[in-house]
PAGUMI-75638 format. One line per 10 residues: number of its first residue (from 0); for each residue x, y, z of C-alpha. Coordinates in Angstrom, 1 decimal. Layout:
<lotors>
NUM = X,Y,Z  ...
</lotors>
This chain:
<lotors>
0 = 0.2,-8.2,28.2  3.0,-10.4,29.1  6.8,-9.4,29.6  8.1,-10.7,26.2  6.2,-8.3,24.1  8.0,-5.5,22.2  4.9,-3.3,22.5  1.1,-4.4,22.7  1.1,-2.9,19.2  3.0,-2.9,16.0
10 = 2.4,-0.9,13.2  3.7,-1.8,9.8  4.2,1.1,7.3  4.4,5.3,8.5  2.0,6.4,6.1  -0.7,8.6,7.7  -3.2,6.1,8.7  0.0,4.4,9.9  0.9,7.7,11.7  -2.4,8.4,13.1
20 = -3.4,4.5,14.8  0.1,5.0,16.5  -1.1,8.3,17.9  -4.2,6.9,18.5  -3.3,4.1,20.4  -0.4,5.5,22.3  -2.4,8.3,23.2  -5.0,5.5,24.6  -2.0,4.2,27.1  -0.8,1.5,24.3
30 = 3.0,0.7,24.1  2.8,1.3,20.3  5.6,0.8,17.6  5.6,1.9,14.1  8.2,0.6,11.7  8.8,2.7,8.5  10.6,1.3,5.4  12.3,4.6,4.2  14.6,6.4,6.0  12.3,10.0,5.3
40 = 9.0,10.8,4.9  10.4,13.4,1.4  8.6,11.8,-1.7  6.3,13.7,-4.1  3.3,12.5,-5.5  2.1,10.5,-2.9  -1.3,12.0,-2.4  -1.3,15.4,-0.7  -5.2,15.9,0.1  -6.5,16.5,3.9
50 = -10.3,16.7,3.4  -12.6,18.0,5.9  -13.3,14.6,7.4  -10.0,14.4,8.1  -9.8,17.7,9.8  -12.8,16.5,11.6  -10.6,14.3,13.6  -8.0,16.9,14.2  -10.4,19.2,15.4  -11.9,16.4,17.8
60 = -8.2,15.8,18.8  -7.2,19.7,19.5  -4.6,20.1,16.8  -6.5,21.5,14.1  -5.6,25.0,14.3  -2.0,23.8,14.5  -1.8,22.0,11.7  -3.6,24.7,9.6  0.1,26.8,10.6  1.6,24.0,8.2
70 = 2.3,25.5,4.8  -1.0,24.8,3.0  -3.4,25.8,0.4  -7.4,25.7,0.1  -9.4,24.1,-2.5  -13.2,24.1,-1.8  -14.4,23.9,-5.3  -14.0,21.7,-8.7  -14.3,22.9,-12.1  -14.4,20.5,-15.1
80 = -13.6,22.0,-19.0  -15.1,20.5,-21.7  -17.6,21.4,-25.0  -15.9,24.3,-24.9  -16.5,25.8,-21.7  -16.1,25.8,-17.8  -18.5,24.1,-15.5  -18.6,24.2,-11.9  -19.8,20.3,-10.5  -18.6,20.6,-6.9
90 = -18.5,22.9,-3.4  -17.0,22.3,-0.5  -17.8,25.7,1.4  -21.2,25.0,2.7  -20.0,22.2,4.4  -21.0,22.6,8.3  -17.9,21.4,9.5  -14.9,23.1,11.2  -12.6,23.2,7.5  -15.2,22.7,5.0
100 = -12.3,22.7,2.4  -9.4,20.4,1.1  -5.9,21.4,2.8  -3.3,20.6,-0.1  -0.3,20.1,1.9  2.8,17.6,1.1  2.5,14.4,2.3  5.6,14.7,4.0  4.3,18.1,6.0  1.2,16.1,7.1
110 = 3.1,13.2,8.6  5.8,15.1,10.2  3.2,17.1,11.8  1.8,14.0,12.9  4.2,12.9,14.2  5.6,15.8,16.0  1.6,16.0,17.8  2.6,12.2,18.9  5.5,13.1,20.9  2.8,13.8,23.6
120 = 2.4,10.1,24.3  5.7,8.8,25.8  4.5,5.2,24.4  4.4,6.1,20.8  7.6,5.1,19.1  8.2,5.5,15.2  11.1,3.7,13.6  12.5,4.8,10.3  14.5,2.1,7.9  12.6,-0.9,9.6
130 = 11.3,-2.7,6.1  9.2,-5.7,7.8  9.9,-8.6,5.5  7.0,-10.9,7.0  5.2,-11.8,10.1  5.8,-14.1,12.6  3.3,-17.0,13.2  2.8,-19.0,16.2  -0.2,-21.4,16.9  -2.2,-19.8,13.4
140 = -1.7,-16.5,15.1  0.7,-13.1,14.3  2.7,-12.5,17.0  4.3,-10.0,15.5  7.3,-9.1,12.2  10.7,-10.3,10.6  12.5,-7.1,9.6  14.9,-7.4,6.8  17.9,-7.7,9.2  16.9,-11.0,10.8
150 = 15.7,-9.5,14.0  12.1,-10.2,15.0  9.4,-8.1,17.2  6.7,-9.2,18.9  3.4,-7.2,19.8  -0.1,-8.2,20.7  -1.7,-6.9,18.2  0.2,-6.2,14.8  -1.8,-4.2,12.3  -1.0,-3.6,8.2
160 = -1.5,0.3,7.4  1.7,-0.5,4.7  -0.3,0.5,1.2  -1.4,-1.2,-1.6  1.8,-3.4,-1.3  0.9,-4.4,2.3  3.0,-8.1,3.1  -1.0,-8.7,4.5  -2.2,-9.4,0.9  0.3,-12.5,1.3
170 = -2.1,-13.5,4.1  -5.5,-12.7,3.3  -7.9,-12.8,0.8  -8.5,-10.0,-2.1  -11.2,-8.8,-4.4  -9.9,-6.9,-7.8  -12.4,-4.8,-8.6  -10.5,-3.7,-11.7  -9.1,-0.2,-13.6  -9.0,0.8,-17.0
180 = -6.3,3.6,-16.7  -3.3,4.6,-15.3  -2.3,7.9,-14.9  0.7,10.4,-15.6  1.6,12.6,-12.6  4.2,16.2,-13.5  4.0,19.9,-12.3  3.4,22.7,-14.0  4.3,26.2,-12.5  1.3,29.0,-12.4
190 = 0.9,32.2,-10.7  0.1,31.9,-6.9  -2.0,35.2,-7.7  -3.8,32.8,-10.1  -6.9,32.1,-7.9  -7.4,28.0,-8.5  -9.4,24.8,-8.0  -9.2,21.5,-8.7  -9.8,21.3,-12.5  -10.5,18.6,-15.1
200 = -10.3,19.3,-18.4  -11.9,16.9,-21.1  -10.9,16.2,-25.1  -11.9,13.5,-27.2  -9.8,10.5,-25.6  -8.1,12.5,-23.1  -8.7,13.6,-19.5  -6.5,16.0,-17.5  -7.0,16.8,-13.9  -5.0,20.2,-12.4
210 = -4.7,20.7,-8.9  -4.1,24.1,-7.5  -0.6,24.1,-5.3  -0.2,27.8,-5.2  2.8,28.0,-7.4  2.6,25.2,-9.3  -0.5,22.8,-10.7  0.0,19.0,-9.9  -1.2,17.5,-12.8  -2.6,14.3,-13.5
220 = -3.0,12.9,-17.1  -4.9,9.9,-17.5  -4.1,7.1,-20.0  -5.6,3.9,-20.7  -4.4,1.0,-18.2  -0.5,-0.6,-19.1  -0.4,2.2,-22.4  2.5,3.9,-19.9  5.2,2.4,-21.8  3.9,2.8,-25.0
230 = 3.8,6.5,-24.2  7.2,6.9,-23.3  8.9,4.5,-26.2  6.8,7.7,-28.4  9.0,10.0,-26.4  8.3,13.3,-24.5  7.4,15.4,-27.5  4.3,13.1,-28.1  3.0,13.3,-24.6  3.1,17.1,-24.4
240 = 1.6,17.0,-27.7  -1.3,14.8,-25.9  -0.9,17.1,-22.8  -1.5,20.4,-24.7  -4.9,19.1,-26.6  -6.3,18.5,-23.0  -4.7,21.5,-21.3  -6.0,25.1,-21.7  -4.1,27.7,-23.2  -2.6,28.9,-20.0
250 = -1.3,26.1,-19.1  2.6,26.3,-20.0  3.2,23.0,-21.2  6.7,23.6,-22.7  8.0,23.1,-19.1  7.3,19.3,-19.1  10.4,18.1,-21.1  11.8,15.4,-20.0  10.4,11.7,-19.3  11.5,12.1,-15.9
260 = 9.3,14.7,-15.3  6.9,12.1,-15.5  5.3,9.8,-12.0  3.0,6.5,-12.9  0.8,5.6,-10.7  -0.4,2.5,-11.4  -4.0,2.9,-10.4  -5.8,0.0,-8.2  -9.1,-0.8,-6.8  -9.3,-4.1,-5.0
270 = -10.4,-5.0,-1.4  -9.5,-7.4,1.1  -12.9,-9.7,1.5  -11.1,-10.5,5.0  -9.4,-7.7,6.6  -8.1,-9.9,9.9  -6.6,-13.1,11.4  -6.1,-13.7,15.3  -2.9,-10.8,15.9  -3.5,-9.5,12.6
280 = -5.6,-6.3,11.0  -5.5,-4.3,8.0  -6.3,-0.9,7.1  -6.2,2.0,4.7  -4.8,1.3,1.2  -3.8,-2.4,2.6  -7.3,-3.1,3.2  -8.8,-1.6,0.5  -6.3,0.2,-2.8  -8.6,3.3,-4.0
290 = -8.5,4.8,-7.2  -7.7,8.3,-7.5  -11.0,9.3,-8.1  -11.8,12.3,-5.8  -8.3,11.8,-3.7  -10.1,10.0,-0.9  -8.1,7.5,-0.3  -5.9,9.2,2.4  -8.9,10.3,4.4  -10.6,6.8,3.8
300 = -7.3,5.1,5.2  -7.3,7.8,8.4  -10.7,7.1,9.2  -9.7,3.7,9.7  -7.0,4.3,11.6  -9.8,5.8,13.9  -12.5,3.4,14.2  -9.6,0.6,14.7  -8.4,2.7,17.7  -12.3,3.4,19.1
310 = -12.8,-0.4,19.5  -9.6,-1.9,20.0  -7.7,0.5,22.0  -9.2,1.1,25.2  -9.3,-3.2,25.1  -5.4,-3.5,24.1  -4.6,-1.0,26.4  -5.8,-2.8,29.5  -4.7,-6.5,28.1  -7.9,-7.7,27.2
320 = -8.0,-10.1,24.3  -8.7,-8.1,21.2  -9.0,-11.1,18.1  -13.0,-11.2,18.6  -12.4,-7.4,18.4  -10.8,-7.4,14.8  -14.2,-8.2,13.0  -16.1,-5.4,14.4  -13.5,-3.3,12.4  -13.8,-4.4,9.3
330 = -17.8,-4.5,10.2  -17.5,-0.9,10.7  -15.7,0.3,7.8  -16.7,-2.4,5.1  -20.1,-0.6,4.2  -18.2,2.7,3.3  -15.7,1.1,1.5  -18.2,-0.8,-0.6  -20.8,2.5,-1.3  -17.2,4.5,-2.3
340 = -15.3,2.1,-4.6  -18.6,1.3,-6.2  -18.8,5.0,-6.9  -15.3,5.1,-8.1  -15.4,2.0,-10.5  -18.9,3.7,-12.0  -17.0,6.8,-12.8  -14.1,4.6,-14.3  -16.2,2.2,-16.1  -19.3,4.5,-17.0
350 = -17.3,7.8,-18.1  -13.8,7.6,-17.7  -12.9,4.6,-19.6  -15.2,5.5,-22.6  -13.7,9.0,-22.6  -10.4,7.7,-22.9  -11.6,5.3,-25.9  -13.3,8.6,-27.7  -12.6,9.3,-31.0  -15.3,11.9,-31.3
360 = -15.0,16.0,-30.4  -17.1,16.4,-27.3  -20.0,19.1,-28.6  -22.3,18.6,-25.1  -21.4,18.4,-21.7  -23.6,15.0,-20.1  -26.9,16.3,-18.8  -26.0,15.4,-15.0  -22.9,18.2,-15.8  -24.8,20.8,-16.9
370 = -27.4,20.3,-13.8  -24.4,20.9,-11.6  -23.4,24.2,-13.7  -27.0,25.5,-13.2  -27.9,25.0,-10.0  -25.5,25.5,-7.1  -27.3,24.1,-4.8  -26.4,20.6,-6.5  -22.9,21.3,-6.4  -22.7,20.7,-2.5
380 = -23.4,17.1,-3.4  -20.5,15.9,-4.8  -18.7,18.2,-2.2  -20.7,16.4,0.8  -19.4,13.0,-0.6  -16.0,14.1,-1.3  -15.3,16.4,1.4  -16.9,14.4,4.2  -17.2,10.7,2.6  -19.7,7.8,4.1
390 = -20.2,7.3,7.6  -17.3,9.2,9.0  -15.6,8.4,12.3  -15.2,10.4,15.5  -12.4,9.8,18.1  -13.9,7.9,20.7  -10.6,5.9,21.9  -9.6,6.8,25.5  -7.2,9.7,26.6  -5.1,7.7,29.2
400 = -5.0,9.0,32.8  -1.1,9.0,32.3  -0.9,11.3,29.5  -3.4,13.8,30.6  -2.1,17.1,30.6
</lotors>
């Protein structure tokens, strides 16, 4: 660590696996900085799932039953409508693990908890409207980021956790693994006394997926990749027109009126097929984009966050040399990556991109659905891989002597 350094680690982007490597690493004795574009953490839609692996790690770090005081609600099962009925094809509650749920709790809640449990580490230092604008290079290494305003900072180690739009794509090579939709994200309000799950509901050539929020459902209404603007030149009638045939009867569809009410995601899946440089690591979505297939990308991205801080940490923290370091990280985390977007682009490719061409009224659920329906004990598949994912991490980064209670 020499005297010219900013911090031995900057973090590009606040997102939570941004968040959570800064806590990580401060927490290991790390002079960490994180640097934010927004001014706020308030946006909606952003993905709002905490899974049980992700809870895992809370638990390992003693802050679980903390964050479980944050506004929240439980989903531990997932229901799918079609031929006419409702099938159960996942659970959650036999999980052995210390949540064996999803927490559906606002981004925003999630991160300022985060960050509010970082506070603890005197190192740890988040900076809010600090949009890097590229890195700096010196002798084919990062030495650290240009921010918008001219000024420059310089770390050790700098590492991407800034999305799907991460500057480190400028950098590094990337893998399109390809998506044929794009979906349409609005709310709906419902009875909290309305016991919910996470639903999908299945029409001829349309797919609509309602997540319980207590009050309200977040809805998600799939399309076929780049039809968005043809969707909206047919005007808001149309949609909820499109909407309704999907939706079941309760589902108060007059409230979605305006365009506006309307959030595209643009749906990805790609990979870096190099994740590093000498100074330079990326993580979460700028590693690897997910599709929204089972809302894992979140807990994919924090899990990360967590095997980057068990090998590099302990190293950065006591000015070793960490570049021979970065590969065991993508080493690490690759094989999941690979086993879950090849699980995702299946379901894409295999189901939902053929049910999205249908012209045909669904009269029989697919054979693997009904198995689900029939016997529970199948149903805790799907959960397993949703709930806890593919080789999850546990924290094994130091506590430094200094910030020991």
């Amino acid at each position: 660590m020499t005297s010219d350094r900013d911090a031995d680690l900057i973090v590009v982007g606040g997102g939570p696996a941004g968040v959570m490597t800064g806590l990580l690493f401060a927490r290991a004795g790390c002079r960490v900085r994180i640097l934010e574009k927004h001014k706020d953490f308030f946006r909606d839609f952003r993905g709002d799932t905490v899974h049980p692996s992700t809870m895992e790690i809370l638990d390992q770090l003693g802050m679980l039953q903390r964050f479980l005081q944050r506004p929240h609600n439980k989903v531990d099962r997932a229901e799918l409508r079609m031929a006419g009925r409702q099938w159960t094809i996942g659970d959650l509650s036999h999980l052995k693990t210390p949540a064996p749920f999803i927490a559906m709790m606002p981004q925003w809640e999630f991160l300022d908890f985060l960050r509010v449990e970082a506070r603890a580490f005197p190192s740890f230092q988040l900076q809010m409207e600090a949009p890097v604008e590229s890195f700096i290079e010196e002798g084919g290494s990062v030495t650290g980021v240009r921010l918008r305003d001219g000024s420059g900072l310089r770390a050790t180690l700098t590492i991407a956790a800034d999305g799907r739009a991460s500057i480190a794509r400028s950098l590094l090579p990337l893998e399109d693994l390809g998506a044929p939709m794009d979906v349409f994200w609005f709310r709906i309000a419902k009875p909290r006394s309305e016991v919910g799950a996470l639903r999908g509901n299945v029409e001829r050539g349309r797919l609509l997926v309602m997540i319980d929020r207590g009050d309200y459902w977040q809805c998600a209404f799939l399309i076929p990749k780049g039809a968005a603007e043809a969707y909206q030149r047919r005007g808001i009638d149309a949609i909820r027109e499109e909407v309704a045939a999907a939706a079941p009867e309760d589902l108060n569809v007059a409230e979605l009126d305006e365009i506006s009410d309307l959030h595209l995601l643009t749906v990805k899946l790609d990979r870096l097929t190099t994740w590093h440089r000498p100074g330079l690591l990326a993580i979460g979505d700028a590693a690897h984009a997910m599709s929204p297939i089972g809302g894992i990308g979140i807990n994919l991205a924090i899990q990360d966050a967590v095997a980057a801080a068990n090998i590099l940490a302990a190293p950065l923290a006591s000015g070793e040399k960490v570049d021979p370091l970065l590969s065991k990280v993508q080493e690490r985390r690759l094989f999941p990556t690979r086993v879950i977007q090849a699980g995702q682009k299946a379901a894409q490719d295999r189901v939902i991109g053929r049910l999205l061409q249908g012209t045909e009224p669904i009269r029989q659920a697919p054979l693997i659905i009904r198995l689900f329906d029939r016997y529970p004990i199948l149903r805790r598949i799907p959960g397993r891989i949703i709930g806890l994912g593919i080789r999850r991490e546990r924290v094994r980064s130091p506590l430094a002597p200094a910030v020991l209670p």
